[in-house]
Structure formats: C-alpha cells, structure tokens
VOGU-3710 file (C-alpha; in Angstrom, 3 decimals, decimal comma):
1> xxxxxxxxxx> 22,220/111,892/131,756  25,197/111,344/129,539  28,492/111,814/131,504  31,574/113,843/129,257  34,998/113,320/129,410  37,966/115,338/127,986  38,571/114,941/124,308  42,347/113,782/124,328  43,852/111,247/127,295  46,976/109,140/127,973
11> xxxxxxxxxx> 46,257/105,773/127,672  48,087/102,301/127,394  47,635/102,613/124,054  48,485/106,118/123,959  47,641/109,610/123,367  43,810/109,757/121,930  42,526/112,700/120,603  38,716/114,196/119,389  37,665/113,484/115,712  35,366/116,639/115,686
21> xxxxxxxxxx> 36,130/119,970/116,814  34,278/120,101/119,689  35,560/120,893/123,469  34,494/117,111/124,267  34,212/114,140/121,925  30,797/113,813/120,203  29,374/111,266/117,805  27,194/114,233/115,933  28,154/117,702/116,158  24,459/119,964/116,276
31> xxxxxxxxxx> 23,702/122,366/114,302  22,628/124,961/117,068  24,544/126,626/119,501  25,115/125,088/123,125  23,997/126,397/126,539  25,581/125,628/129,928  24,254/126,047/132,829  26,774/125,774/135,840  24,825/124,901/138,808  25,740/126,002/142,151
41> xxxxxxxxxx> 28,692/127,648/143,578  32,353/128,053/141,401  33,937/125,641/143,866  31,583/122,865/143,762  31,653/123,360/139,756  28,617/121,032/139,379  27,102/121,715/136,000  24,612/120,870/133,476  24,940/121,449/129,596  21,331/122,330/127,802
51> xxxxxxxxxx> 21,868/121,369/124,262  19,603/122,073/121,881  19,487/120,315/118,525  17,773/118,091/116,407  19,173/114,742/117,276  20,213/112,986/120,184  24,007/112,922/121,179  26,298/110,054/121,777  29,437/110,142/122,853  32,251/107,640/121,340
61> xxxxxxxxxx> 36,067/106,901/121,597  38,007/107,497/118,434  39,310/104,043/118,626  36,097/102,750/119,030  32,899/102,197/117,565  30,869/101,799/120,532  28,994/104,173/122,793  30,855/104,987/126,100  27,702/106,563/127,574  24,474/106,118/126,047
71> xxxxxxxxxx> 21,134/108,710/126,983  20,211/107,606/129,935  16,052/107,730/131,342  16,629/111,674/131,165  16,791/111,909/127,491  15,067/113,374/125,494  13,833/112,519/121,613  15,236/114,549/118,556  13,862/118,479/118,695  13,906/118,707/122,574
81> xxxxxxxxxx> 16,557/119,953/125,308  19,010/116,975/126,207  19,963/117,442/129,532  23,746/116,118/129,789  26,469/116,524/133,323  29,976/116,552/132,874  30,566/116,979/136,488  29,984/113,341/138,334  28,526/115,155/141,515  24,870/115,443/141,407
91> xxxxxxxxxx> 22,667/118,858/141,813  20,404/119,648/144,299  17,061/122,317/143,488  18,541/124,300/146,047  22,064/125,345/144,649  22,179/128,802/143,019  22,170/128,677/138,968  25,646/130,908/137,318  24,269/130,938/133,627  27,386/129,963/131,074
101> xxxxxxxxxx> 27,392/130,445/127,513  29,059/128,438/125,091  29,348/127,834/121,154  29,517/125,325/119,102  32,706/124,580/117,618  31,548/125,729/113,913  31,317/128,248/111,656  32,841/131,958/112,444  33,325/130,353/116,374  35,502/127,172/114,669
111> xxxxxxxxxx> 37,787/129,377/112,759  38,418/130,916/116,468  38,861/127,961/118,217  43,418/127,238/118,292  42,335/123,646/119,203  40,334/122,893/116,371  41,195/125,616/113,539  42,408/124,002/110,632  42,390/127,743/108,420  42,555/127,042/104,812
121> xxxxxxxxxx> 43,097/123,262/105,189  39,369/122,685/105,504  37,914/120,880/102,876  35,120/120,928/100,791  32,971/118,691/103,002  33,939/119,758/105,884  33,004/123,496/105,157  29,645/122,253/104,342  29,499/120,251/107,551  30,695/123,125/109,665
131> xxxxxxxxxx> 29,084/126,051/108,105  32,452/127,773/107,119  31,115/128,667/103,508  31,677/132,238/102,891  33,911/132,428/106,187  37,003/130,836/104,119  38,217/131,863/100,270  37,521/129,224/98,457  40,909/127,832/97,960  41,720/124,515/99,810
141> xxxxxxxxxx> 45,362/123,862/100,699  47,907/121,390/102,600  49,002/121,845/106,467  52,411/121,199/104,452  51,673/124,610/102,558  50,485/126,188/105,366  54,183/125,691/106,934  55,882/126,588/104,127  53,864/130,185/103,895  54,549/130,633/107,586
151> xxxxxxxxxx> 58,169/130,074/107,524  58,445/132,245/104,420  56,546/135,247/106,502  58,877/134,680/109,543  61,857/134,500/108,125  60,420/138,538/106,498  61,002/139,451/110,433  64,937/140,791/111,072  63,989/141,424/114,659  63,650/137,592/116,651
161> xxxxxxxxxx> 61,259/139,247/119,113  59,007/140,182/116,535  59,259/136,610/115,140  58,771/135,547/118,629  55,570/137,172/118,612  54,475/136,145/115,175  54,912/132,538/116,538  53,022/133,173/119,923  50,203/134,563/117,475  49,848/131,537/115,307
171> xxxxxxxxxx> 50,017/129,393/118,282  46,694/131,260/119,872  45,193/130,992/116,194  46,000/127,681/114,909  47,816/125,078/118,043  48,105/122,291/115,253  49,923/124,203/112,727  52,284/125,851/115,568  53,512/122,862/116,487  53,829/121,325/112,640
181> xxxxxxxxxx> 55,723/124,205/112,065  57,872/124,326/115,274  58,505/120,474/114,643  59,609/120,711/111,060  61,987/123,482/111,924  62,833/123,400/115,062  66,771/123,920/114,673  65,674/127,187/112,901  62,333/128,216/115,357  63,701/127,038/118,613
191> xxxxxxxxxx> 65,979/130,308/119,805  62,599/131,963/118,921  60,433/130,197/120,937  62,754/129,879/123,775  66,007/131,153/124,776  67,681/133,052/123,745  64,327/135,373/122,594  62,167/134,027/125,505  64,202/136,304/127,533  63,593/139,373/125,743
201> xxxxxxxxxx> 59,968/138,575/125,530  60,128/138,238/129,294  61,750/141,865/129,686  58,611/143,466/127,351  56,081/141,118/128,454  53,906/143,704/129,896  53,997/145,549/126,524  53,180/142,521/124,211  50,622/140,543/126,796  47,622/140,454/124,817
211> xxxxxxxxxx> 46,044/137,222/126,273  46,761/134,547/128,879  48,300/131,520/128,161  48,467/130,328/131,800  47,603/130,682/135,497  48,725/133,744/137,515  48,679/133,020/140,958  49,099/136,080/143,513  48,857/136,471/146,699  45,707/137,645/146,631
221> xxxxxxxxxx> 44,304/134,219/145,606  46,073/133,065/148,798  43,454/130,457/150,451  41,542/130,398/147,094  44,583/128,483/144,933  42,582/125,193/144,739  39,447/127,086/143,459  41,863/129,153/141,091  43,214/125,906/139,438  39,451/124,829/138,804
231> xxxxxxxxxx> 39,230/127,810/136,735  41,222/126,222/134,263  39,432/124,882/131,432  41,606/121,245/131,253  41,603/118,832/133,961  43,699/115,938/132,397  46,849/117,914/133,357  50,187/115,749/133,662  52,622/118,363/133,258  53,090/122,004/135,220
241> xxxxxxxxxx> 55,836/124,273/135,132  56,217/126,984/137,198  58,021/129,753/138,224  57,991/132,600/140,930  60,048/135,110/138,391  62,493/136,202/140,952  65,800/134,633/138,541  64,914/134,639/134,822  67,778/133,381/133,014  70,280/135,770/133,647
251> xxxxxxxxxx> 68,339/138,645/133,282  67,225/138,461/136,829  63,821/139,220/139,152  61,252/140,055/136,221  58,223/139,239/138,516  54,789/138,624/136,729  56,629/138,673/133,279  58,258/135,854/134,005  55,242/133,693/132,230  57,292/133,537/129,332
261> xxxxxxxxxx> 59,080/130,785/130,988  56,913/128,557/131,774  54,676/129,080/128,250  58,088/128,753/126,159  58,910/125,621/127,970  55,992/123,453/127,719  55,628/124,415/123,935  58,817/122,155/124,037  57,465/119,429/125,776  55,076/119,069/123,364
271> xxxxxxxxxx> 56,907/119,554/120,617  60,118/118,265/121,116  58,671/115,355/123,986  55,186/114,689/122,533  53,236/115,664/125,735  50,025/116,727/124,272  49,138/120,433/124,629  45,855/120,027/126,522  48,128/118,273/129,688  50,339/121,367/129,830
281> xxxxxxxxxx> 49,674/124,263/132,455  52,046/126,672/132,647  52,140/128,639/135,730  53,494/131,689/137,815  53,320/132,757/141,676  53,138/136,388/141,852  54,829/137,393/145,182  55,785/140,555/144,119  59,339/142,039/142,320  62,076/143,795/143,555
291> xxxxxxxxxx> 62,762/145,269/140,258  62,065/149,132/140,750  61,972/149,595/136,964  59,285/147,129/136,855  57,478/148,690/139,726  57,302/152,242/138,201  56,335/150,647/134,168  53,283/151,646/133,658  52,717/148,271/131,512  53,651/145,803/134,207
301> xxxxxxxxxx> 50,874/143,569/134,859  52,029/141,861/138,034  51,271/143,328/141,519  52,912/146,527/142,236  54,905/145,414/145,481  58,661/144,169/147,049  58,263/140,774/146,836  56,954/138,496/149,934  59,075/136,407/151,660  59,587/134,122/154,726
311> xxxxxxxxxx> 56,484/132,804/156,301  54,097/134,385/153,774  56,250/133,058/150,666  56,025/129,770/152,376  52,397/129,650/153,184  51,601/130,244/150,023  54,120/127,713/147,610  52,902/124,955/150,117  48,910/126,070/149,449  49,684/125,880/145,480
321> xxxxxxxxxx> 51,466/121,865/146,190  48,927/120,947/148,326  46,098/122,088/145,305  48,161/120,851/142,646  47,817/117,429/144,214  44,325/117,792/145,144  43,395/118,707/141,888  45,449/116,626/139,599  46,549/113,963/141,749  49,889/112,268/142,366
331> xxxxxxxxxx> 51,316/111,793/139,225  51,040/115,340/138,014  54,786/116,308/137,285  55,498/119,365/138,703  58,651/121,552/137,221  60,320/124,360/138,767  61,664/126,824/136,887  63,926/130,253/137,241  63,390/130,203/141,024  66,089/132,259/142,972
341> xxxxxxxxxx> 69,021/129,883/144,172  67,550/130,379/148,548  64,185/129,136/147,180  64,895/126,845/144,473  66,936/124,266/147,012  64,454/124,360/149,538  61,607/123,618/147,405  63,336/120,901/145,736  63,752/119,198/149,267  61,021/120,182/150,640
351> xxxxxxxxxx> 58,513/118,542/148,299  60,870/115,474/146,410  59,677/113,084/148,447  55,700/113,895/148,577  55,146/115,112/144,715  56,500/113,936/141,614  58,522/117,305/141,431  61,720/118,910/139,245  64,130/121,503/138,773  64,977/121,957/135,483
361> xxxxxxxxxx> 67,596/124,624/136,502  69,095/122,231/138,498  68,714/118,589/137,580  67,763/119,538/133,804  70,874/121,342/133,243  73,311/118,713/135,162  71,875/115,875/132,915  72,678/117,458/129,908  75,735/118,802/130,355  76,875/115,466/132,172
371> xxxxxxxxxx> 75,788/114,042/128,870  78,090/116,573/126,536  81,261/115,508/129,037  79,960/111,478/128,482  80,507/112,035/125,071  83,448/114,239/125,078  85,112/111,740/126,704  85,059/109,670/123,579  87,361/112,175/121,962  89,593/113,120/124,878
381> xxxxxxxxxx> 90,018/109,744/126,687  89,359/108,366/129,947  86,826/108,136/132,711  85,010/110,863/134,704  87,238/109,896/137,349  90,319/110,433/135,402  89,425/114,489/135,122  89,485/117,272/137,499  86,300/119,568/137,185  86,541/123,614/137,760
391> xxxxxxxxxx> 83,083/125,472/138,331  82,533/129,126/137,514  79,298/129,717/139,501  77,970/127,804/142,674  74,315/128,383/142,380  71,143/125,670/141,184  72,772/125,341/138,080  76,981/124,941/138,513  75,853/122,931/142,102  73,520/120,662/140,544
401> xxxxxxxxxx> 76,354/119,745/137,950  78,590/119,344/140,368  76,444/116,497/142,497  75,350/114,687/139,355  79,663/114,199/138,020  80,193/113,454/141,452  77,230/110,810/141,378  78,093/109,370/137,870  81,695/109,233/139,150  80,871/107,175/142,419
411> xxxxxxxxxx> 78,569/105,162/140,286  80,859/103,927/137,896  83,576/103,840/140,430  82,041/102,465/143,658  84,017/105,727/145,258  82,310/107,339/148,131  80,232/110,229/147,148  82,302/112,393/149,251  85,538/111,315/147,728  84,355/111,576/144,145
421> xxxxxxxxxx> 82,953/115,344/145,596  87,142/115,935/145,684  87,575/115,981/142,041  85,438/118,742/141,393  86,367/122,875/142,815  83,956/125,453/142,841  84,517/129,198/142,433  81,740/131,855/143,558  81,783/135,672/143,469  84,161/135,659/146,447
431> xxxxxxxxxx> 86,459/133,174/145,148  87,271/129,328/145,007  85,139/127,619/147,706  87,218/126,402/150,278  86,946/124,843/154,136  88,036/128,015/156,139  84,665/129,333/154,018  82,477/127,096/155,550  81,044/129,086/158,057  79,687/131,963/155,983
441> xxxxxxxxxx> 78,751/129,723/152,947  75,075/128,699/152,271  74,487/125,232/153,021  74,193/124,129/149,230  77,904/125,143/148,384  79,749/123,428/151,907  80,052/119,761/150,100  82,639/121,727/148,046  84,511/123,356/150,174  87,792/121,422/150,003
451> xxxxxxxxxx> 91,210/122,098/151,771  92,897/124,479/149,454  94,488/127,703/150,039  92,179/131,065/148,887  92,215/131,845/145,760  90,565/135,180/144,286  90,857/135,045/141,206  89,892/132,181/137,944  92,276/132,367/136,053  94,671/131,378/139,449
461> xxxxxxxxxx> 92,087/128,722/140,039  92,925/127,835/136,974  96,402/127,573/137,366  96,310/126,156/140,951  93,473/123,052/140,469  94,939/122,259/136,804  91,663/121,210/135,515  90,917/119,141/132,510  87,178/120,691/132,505  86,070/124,440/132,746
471> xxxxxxxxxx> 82,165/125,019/133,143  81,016/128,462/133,864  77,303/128,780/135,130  77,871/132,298/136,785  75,370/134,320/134,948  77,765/136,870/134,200  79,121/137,532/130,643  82,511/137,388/128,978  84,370/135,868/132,414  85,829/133,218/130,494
481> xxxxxxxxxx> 89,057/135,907/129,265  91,876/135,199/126,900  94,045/134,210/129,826  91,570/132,023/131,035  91,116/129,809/127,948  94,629/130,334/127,058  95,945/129,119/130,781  93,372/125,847/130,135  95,025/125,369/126,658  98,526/125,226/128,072
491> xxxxxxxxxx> 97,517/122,732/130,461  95,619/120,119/128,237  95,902/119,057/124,441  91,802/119,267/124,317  91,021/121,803/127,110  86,612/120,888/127,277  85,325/124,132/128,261  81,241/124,637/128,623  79,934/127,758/128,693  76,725/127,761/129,852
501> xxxxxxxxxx> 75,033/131,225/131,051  72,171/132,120/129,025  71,402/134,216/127,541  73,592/134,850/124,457  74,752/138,560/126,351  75,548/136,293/129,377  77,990/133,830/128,091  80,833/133,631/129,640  82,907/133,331/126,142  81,898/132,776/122,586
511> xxxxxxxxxx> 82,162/129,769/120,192  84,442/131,743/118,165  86,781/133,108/121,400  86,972/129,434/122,835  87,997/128,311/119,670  90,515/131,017/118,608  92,108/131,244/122,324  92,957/127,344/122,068  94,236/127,510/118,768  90,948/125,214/118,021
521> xxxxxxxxxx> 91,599/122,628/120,455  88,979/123,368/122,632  86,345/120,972/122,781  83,165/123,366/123,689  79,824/123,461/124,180  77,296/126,394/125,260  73,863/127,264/126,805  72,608/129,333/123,976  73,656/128,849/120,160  76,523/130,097/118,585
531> xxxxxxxxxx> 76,776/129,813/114,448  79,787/127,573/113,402  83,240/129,106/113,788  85,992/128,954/110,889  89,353/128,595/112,028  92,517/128,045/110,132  90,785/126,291/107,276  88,365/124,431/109,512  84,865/124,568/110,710  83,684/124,317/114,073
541> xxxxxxxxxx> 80,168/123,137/115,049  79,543/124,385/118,558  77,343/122,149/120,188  74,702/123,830/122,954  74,119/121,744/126,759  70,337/123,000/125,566  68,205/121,534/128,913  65,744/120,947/125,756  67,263/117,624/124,994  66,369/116,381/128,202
551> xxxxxxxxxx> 63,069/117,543/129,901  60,551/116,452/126,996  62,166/113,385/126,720  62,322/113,040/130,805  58,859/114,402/131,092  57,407/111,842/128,846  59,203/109,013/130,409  57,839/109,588/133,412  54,367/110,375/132,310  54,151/106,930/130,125
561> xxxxxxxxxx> 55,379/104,922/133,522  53,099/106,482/136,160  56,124/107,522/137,859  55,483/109,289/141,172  58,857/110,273/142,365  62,032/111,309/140,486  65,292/109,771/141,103  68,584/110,427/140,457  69,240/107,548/139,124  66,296/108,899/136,554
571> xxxxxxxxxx> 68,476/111,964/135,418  71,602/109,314/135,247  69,657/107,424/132,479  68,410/110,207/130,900  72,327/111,454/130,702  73,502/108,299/129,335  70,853/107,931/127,183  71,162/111,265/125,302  75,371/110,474/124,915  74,417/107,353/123,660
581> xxxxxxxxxx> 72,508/109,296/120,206  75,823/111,330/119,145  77,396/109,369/116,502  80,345/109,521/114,935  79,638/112,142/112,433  78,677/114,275/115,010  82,082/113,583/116,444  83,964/114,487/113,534  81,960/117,816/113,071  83,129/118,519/116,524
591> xxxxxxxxxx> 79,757/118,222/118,317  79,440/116,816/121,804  75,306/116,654/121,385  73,067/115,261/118,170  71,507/117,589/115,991  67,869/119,067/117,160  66,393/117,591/113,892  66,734/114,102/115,580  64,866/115,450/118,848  61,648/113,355/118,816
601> xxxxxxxxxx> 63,797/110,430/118,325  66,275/111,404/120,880  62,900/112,178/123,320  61,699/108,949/122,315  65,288/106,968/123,764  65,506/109,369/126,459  61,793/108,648/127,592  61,795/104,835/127,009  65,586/104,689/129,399  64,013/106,957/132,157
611> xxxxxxxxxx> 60,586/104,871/132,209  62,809/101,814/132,438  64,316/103,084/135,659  60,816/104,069/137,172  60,070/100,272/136,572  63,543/98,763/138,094  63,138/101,261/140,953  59,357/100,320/141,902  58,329/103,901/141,272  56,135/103,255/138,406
621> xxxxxxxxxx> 52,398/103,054/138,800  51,696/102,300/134,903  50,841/98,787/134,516  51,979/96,131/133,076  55,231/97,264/131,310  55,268/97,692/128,069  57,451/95,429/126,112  59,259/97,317/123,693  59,048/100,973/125,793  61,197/103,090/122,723
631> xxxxxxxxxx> 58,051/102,159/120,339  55,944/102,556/123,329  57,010/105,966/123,674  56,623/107,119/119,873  53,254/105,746/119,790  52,311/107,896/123,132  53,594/111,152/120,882  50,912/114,220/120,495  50,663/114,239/116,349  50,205/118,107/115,035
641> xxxxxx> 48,845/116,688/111,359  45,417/117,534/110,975  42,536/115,562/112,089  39,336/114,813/109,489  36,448/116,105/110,962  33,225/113,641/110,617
//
C-alpha cells in the first residue's frame, strides 16, 4: 500500500505545495479517471483509492527527489488496479463498502478544480499533458494579464456588492488568481472583500449563496460535530474562524448569514498573512436568530428558530472545542468572531487556557488601535500615561481597548494595573460608567467604574474627564456631533479621536466631520475607510485601526512557532510591532498606520515579533528557533504565482 498525505504542509522550511494538480502529490498523474472506495462507516473514514492506469504511482516531495512511500508487496505492475490507503487505520472484510467517485484532476474536471485551475495560463505542454486541447482557445497568456483583465471587469461594477460577488466567483473558479489579484490590489479590493461590503453580503446572503465555502454547524449536528468536521475535505487545518452570527458588525443578529465573516476573514489571512488557503476553515454555529425578518425570508438558509441559549448554547460551543481539538490537535488557532458581547467574554475565558483561542473583536481590535495611539504619540507628545482615555461603547471591542492601554501603560510604567485602569472612563448607553453603577453593570464593564459623579450625556463626559483621546466603539452612527469634536478641540491642540464602528453607516463621525469640526487638528483614525479630506488647502489621509493589520500577521506568528496559548504580552508585540512600520512620510501625510500595499511586509514583522514572544514565554512548540524569524516568516508565505505542472 502506498500511504497519501496532503499536497501543501507547514514545515521548518516552510509552506510546500503540489507540483501537479492533483488532490494529493503524485510523481505521474494517470491518464484514467480515479475510483475511491471508502470502506466502512463515515466516522471511521477508513478508505481505499482503486486507481486505474497504466503505470505505477509514486509519491514525492516537491523539494525532493526521492520517494516518500514506495509500492509496497500490494502493488501491482503497469495495466492493473493499484490498491493505495490514505487513511493509516487498516480495513477489516467485514466493514460495509460507501462507493466514492472521484476525477482526475485533468481535462474538462481540471478547468473545474479552484485549486489547480490555471484558465488561460496553461501552456502548450501542459494542455497536451492534461488533455485541455479543445477545452481552452488557443491563446496562452500571463497570470499578470489575467489580473489586469480582472481588475479592468471589476472596476465595470458601480455597485461593491456586485463586485463583491464577482470576486467570491473568481475565488471558487480560479483560488490562485484570487489571491494574485487580491494581493496586487489590495488597497483597492479589500473594502470588497471585507468590510465595509462583507456586511452587505451578510444581509443578502441567503439570496446570493450559491455554494459553501465553509462548515455550518446547527444544532441538529449536536453530538455528531466531530463526525461533521471529518466531512471536510482538508485535514492540515491551522487556522478556524468562527462565528455564532448573533453581532455582525453593527448590523446585528444575522444568524446563518453570518458566514460571510468568517469566509471574508480568512481570505485575509492568506492574503495579507500568507496562511495557505488549504489550512483555513471558516466556520458558523447555527443556534438560531432572533431576527424576525430573517425568520419570515423565504431565502434564509439557516434554521427557522429564536436562537438557543443557556445550557443548550453551552453544550453545544463546548462539543465544537472539544472536536476542534480532537480533530486538529492543539495548535489549531481558533478565532472568534462577531459573537454577542454575554457570549464573546465567556468563551474567551472559558477556553484561553485549554486551546490556542482569539477574539478578534476583542484583542484584534485593541492591538491595532493601541498601535495607531503608539504612533500618534510621536506627533502629539508624551507617554500613554501622560493621556486621559474617553470610551464611547463598553462592549468586546471599547473593553478590550481599554485593558490592553491599561496593560501597555502598567507595562511601561511598572503602575498597578488597577491604577493605570484610572486613566481611562467608559461611557455605555446609560451613561459614563461609574461605582454607584456597579451593581447593575455586567461583570466585564465594573474594572471601569471609577468614582465620578453621573454623567448622561458625551459631550458632558467630555467636558467633565477632559480627555486627550476620544474612541467610540458603540455601534451606533454619527454620535460623535459637532459639539462633541468641537468640545475635544477646545481642550487639546491635537484632539486624537478614533472612530471605530463599522460599518461605514455606523461611524460615529466621518474623516471629513473630524477634520472640519477641529479646524484640521484632529489627529483621526477609523474602522472602515474614508477617501482623503481637503481642508483649507490641505489634504488629509485618514488612516483606518483596520483589525487586518494585525490578525494575518498574528496568525502566522503563532502558526510558524507552534504556539499553543496566546498571551497578552503576544498582542503587546504585535502592537508595537505594527507602530514600529509607520515612517515618517506616513507621518507627514497625517497617517497613524502604513499603507496596505506594505501588508505582507508589515505581516511578516508582525509575525516574526509575536513568534519571538511565544519563544521568550515557553509557549512555543516549534523547534529549534529559527535564527533570523522576519526571513523565516516570508519564506513560510502561501505564493499565489502559478505552479508548472510536470
């Protein structure tokens, strides 16, 4: 028997991937089809492959020239059935036969296959090889082409869903060539692929699902979750993002259609971190909505009821942990993303210190806004400790903020956490957070309930905390009013004011209102992108806290070490890292954050500072360290370019 493993792998020498398109690396592609045979029942998924062809099949590492498994006894000579498990576990005569069919990748089936599909890139020999002649016109052109006609055809589009669409097509069609093109463009392409259009693709999901691009786990698979993860055609995962749909963005409980999510962000991960696509699963837990319009749409395609909670909720979140482990093992990063602010705590607690697990909604966005007021500092002066912090929203995101300043402060500082905890004020939908709220608040806001009188209103927060920073994560747009920014202006020369809601609808001011209200002194930054803003003569370059500069680049790092926690002191690195890329040009453009063209390079820093800390911390299982871990990291980088096919 000839054992096969998964075409592309992390390695210490990096990311590997197949020289032929097949589904698993072979030295000689056949010229017939392929039958599988699964033998016995889904859950023990041991199977046997019946290949028929006219020569013998070895299986080889692209990096080298020897056979990793040679035909064992079992084989057979050139003309017969070769007989070849890709499952360890052996077969018994008694186990129940499922019959499988599968295709070679070639011909009409190859120009089907996103994994291997090169389109008009084939060349000459390679249409011979792979019986494409006749399938193909008979032109031959670049992957560099190929981008160029696809940006020409999007940019056609006036409406971004339908170029959101256009991309999600080309991505099912041609993976290599979605990613060249997301790459090359990605200042342009990335509000398409992910906020602010991911949220509109969310809202019409049910209308423009044509095929699944991830795992749907309901509660009907309850007790069945390990066996639904098998179904899955990779097993090399490393990186799984998930989401329950109950707080998309700002748009609320979209249920089932929250997919979007998790599919938009690990495009990024691979695109902007280097995570290759084939260790991506994106996920979503299907408990239900509460959304009555969703309920009564025809075209929704989660289940049809309120959504579970309690006990049940619980049951089921700690099944899908346990089988993520299980299935994938320790080191499997596991994201959590757009959970409502009673679940998204809870999990995060729950499960930090048994998986490798993190909230992008909470510890995503506090690194890289933490990173935007690092580097603003190098235009306004002083130290974190030397500024007073005001909050707009006290949920995952505005709370997680909060905790990371205060960290960074007591870190650089040697303040007590709870002292450096004073410099920053929260205000919720009731009002500043203060102690004679502590009973009634929910245990994630009551570190920030200071002694301070009541105060209703922001812009009275405002004038009563006199704060030097103004970050709104409430959700809710246009909350950041003319007397708001214009009460910050009066009390500092460079009022910093982040507005970071998402979507665009949801801001809680524009680029062009922060600016104009502070007569252009504002220093500000924002979740989703604003064009530049002209203003007595000048341009201003907002810069946008995107979470995209840090979770590829975080992911990665921790993949490359073997982490199998995350620390704090992880997202501190990643923070200071990121600061660390904005140069001086960037400075005198009046942006707080690098430009997005740099983003493999900034990935690449971010990674190699993150991986450093999962080495000085003992939590990385990776060994030994590499020496120089910033060329370690852009060596470990998925490529899109085209592979030559033997």
């Amino acid at each position: 028997m000839i054992s096969l493993h998964r075409s592309c792998f992390l390695n210490n020498t990096g990311i590997s991937g197949s020289s032929s398109p097949l589904s698993y690396k072979l030295k000689k592609l056949p010229p017939a089809s392929v039958k599988v045979t699964a033998l016995g029942p889904n859950k023990d998924r041991n199977s046997s492959v019946l290949i028929e062809n006219s020569s013998p099949l070895k299986e080889t590492k692209e990096d080298d020239t020897s056979s990793v498994a040679d035909a064992g006894p079992n084989s057979t000579v050139a003309g017969e059935d070769t007989e070849v498990s890709y499952d360890d576990a052996a077969t018994t005569d008694d186990q129940l036969v499922t019959p499988w069919s599968l295709s070679v990748a070639s011909g009409y089936t190859l120009l089907r296959d996103p994994h291997h599909n090169k389109g008009l890139a084939f060349n000459e020999k390679e249409r011979d090889a792979y019986y494409l002649r006749g399938l193909l016109p008979p032109t031959v052109i670049s992957q560099d082409l190929q981008v160029k006609k696809m940006m020409h055809s999007i940019r056609k589009y006036q409406v971004p869903l339908q170029k959101y669409m256009a991309m999600m097509d080309l991505q099912e069609l041609n993976e290599r060539l979605f990613y060249k093109l997301l790459i090359n463009n990605v200042e342009e392409l990335l509000p398409v692929v992910y906020t602010p259009t991911v949220g509109q693709a969310c809202q019409k999901y049910g209308s423009i699902f044509r095929r699944p691009q991830g795992l749907f786990i309901s509660l009907k698979e309850k007790g069945q979750i390990r066996e639904v993860l098998r179904n899955w055609p990779q097993r090399n995962i490393q990186v799984i993002v998930v989401t329950d749909g109950e707080r998309i963005l700002g748009l609320g409980d979209l249920g089932c259609q929250g997919m979007g999510i998790p599919i938009g962000k690990l495009s990024l991960y691979t695109a902007l971190g280097g995570v290759r696509p084939s260790a991506c699963l994106p996920v979503t837990i299907d408990v239900g909505t509460n959304n009555e319009k969703l309920l009564n749409d025809e075209f929704y395609i989660g289940l049809r009821q309120k959504r579970a909670t309690g006990q049940e909720y619980a049951e089921l979140m700690h099944e899908f942990m346990t089988a993520v482990k299980q299935t994938y093992g320790e080191k499997v990063l596991i994201q959590f993303e757009d959970f409502a602010n009673h679940n998204a705590f809870d999990l995060l607690a729950k499960y930090s210190t048994t998986h490798l697990v993190f909230n992008d909604d909470i510890q995503g966005t506090a690194s890289v806004v933490l990173a935007g007021l690092v580097a603003a500092l190098k235009v306004v002066g002083g130290t974190l400790a030397d500024h007073r912090f005001l909050f707009l929203g006290a949920g995952e995101a505005g709370t997680g903020i909060a905790e990371l300043i205060a960290l960074e402060i007591s870190k650089q500082t040697n303040m007590p956490l709870k002292e450096a905890r004073k410099k920053i004020s929260l205000v919720d939908s009731k009002g500043l957070i203060v102690k004679s709220r502590i009973e009634s608040l929910q245990h994630f806001k009551k570190p920030w309930a200071h002694n301070h009188e009541p105060i209703k209103n922001l812009v009275d927060a405002v004038n009563g905390i006199k704060p030097t920073v103004l970050i709104g994560t409430s959700g809710v747009g246009r909350t950041f009013t003319k007397e708001v920014v214009e009460a910050m202006a009066a009390l500092n020369e460079k009022p910093i004011i982040f507005s970071l809601s998402n979507p665009t609808s949801q801001s809680e001011c524009t680029a062009e209102e922060a600016y104009t209200w502070s007569q252009g002194r504002a220093i500000f930054a924002s979740g989703s992108p604003f064009d530049p803003v002209e203003y007595k003569g000048r341009v201003f370059v907002p810069g946008q806290a995107n979470n995209a500069y840090i979770f590829p680049g975080l992911g990665l790092g921790l993949i490359m070490s073997g982490a199998i926690r995350v620390h704090d002191d992880m997202l501190l690195a990643a923070s200071e890292a990121l600061a660390a890329q904005v140069t001086q040009e960037n400075f005198d453009k009046g942006l707080i954050y690098p430009p997005f063209r740099n983003i493999r390079k900034i990935s690449a820093h971010i990674a190699a500072d993150v991986a450093a800390k999962a080495y000085e911390l003992g939590l990385a299982t990776r060994q030994p360290r590499p020496h120089n871990l910033v060329k370690y990291a852009e060596n470990c980088m998925y490529n899109p370019a085209y592979q030559s096919y033997r």
